[in-house]
C-alpha positions in Angstrom: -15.8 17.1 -68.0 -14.8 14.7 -70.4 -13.0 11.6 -69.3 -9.8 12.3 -70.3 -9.4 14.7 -67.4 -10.2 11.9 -65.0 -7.7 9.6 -66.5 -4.8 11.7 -66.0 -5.5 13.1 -62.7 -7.1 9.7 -61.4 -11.1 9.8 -60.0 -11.5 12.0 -56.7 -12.9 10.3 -53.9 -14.4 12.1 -50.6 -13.3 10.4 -47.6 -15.2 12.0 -44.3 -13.2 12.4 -41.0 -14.8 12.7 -38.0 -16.0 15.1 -35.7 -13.2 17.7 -34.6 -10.8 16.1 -37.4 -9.8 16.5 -41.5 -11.9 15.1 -44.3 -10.3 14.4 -47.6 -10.2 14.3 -51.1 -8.1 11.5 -52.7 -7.7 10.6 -56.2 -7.7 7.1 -57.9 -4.4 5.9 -59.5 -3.5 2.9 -61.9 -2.6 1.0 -59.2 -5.6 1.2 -57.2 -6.9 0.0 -60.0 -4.9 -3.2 -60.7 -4.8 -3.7 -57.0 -8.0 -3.3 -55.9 -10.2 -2.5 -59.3 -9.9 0.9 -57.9 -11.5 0.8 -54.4 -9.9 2.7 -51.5 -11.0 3.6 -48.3 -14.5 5.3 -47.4 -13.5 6.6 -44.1 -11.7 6.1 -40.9 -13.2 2.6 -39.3 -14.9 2.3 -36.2 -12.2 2.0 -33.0 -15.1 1.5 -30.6 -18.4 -0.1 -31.4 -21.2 1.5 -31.1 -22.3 0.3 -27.9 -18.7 0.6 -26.2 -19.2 4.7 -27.3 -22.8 5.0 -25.6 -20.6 3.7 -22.6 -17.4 5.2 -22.7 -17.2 8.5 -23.9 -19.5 11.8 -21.9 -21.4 13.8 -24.0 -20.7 17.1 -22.5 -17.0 16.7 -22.9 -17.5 15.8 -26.5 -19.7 18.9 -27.1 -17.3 21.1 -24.7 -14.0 20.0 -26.7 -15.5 20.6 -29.9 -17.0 24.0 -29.4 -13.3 25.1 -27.9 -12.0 24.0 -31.4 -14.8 26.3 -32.9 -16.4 23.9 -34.2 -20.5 24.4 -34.5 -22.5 21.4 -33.2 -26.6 20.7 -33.9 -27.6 17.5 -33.0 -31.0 16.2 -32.4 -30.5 13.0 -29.7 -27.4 12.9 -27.4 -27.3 8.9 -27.8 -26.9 9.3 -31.6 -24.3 11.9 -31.5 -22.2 9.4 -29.6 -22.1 6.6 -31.2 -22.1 7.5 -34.4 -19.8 10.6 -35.3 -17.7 11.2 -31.6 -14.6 11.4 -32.9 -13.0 9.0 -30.3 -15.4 6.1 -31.6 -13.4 6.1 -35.1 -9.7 5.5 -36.2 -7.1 8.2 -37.1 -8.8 9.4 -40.6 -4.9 10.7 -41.3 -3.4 7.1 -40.6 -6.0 5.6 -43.1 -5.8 8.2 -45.8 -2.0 7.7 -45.3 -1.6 4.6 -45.5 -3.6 4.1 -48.9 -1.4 7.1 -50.2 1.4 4.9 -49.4 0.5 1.6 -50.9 -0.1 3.5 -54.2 -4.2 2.6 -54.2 -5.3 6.6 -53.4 -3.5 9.7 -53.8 -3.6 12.4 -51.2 -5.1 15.5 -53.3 -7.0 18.1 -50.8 -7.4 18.0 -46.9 -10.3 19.8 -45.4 -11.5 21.5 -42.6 -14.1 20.4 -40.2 -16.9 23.8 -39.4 -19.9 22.1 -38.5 -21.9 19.0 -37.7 -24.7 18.4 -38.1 -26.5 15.0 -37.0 -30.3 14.3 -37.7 
């Protein structure tokens, strides 16, 4: 593609959700770039450290919540699965993604759907 096409319809950007939650695709936007020289956000945020979700959250009900959703989960160590992708341990991925849509830096473009997770 040449990069024409990217200038008019701004870059796309993945932004991962979490586990039982959307991902996105954003694009760029002139703004974004005068703002912040066309950075935006690269996912949700941690809500809980790391630490705090080894503690806090069961793995069972993590696994059991997820599989009701239909959601297929492989995950080599239980302590990895939780404090890296439950999806408790991270901020709303829709109240980040909105909120860069709103201040003009990102531009909502696609919303996906979570089918499987798979953590090594």
């Amino acid at each position: 593609m040449s990069p024409c096409f990217f200038c008019r319809r701004g870059q796309p950007v993945l932004i991962g959700g979490t586990m039982g939650t959307y991902s996105y695709v954003l694009t760029g936007t002139q703004q974004g770039m005068e703002k912040t020289y066309g950075t935006t956000c690269n996912g949700a945020g941690r809500a809980l450290s790391r630490a705090k979700s080894r503690r806090n959250l069961d793995y069972t009900e993590v696994l059991s919540a997820l599989e009701e959703k239909g959601i297929s989960i492989r995950v080599a160590s239980p302590k990895l699965f939780m404090k890296e992708v439950a999806h408790a341990s991270y901020k709303k991925i829709t109240n980040v993604v909105d909120a860069c849509h709103l201040a003009g830096i990102s531009r909502k473009a696609i919303k996906l759907r979570l089918i499987a997770v798979i953590k090594g």
